[in-house]
N, C-alpha and C positions, 0 to 999 in steps of 0.2 A: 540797501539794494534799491536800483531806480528804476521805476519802469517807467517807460515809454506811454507818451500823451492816447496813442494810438493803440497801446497793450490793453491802457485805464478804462480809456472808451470801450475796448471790446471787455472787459471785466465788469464794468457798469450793464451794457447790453444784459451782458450774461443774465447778472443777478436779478435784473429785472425781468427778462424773461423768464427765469427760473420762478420768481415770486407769482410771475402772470401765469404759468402753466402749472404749477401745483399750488395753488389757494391753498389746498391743508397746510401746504410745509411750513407755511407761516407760525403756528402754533408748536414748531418741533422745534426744541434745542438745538439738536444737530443739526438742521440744515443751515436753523438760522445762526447759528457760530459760521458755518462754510460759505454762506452768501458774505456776511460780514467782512472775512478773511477776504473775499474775492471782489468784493468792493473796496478793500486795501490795495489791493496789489498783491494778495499773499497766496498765490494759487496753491502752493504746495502745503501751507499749515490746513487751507479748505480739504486737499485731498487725503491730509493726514485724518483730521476729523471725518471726513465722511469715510473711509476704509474704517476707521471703529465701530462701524455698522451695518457694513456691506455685507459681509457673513447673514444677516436678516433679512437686508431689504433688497439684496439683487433680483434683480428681476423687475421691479417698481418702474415703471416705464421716468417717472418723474425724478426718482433719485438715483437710476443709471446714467440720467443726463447731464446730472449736475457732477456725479462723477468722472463720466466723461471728458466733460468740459474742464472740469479741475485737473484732471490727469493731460490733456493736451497741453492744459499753458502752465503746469508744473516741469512739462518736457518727459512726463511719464506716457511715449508715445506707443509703446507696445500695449500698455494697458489702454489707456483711451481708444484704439482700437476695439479692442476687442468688446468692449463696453458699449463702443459705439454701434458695431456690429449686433450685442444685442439689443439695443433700442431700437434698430431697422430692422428685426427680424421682427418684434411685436408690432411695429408701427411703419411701414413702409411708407405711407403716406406723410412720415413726419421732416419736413425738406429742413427745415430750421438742424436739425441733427445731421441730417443727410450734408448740408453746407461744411458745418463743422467735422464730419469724417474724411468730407474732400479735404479740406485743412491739414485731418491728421496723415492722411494719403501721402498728400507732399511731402509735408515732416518727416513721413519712412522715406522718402524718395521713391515712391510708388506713382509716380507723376502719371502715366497713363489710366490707371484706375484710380486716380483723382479727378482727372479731368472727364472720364464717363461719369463717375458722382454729380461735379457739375451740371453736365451737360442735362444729366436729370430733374437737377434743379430748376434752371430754366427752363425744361421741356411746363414745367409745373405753371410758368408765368408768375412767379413772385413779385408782391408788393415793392416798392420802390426802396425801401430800407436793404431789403435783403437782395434784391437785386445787383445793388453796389456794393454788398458784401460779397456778394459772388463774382464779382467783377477783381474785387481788390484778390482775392482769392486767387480767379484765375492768371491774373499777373503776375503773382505771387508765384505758382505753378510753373508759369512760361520764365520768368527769371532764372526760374530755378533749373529747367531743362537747360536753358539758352548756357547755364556754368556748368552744369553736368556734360557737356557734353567733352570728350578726351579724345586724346589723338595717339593713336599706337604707335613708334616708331622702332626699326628694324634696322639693324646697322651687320656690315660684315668689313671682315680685316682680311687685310694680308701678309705675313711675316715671312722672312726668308733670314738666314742664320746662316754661319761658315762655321765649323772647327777642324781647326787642326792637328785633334789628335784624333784620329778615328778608328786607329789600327792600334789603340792601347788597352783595348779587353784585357782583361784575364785567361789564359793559355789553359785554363784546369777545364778539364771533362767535366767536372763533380765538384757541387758546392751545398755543403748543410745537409748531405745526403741526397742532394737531387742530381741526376744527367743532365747537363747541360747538352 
């Protein structure tokens, strides 16, 4: 499987922020197999490893986000949702997440509550890094309405018919037991 110069970059991003935002997780097996995996390119074996531990550690502001984040670029978009959803119920202020559930917004095609996510995000003034993340985002976003958008069309007919046998009914009162 290939991914994309642009997928790798944002998989590299990931891990290292992931490493920069839990220092402990360095010392764990499991995450450090799912950083690994997403430093590959392999989002989905990441998400498979860290779902062997999610039953424990939901809730952990630091490994909701890496699951998060594995579940978005696995295309597990209903879950990274809802994942992402609880990391901004404990941490509102966390824009770095909040960027990546705009993302997952999109991916539903939820595009107008993606681009409020957004809009939060730069309400925040982020650093230059994440600023063009939000930007590449937002394009992303407007692409994606600009093809969604569909055209209804309505059509009506007209038919007109002759025949010429119109007076060849059947003559019976009574047929199968019913009055005619």
């Amino acid at each position: 499987m290939s991914v994309s110069s642009r997928s790798r970059l944002r998989l590299a991003v990931f891990a290292s922020v992931f490493l920069f935002v839990c220092p402990g997780a360095a010392a764990d097996s499991v995450t450090d197999r799912a950083a690994e995996h997403m430093e590959r390119g392999q989002p989905l074996a990441a998400l498979r490893v860290l779902e062997t531990v999610e039953a424990s550690r939901a809730g952990n502001l630091e490994f909701d986000y890496a699951l998060a984040v594995a579940a978005l670029e696995a295309g597990a978009v209903g879950k990274a949702l809802l994942v992402f959803e609880r990391v901004l119920s404990e941490n509102p202020r966390f824009h770095g997440a909040r960027l990546d559930y705009a993302r997952a917004l999109g991916a539903a095609g939820q595009l107008d509550q993606a681009q409020a996510q957004l809009e939060q995000v730069a309400a925040a003034n982020p650093p230059p890094a994440a600023a063009a993340a939000m930007r590449e985002a937002r394009a992303a976003i407007l692409a994606q309405s600009k093809a969604s958008n569909w055209t209804l069309r309505f059509g009506a007919g007209l038919e007109s018919g002759y025949d010429s046998n119109v007076n060849s009914a059947t003559g019976l009162n009574e047929f199968l037991g019913f009055d005619l």
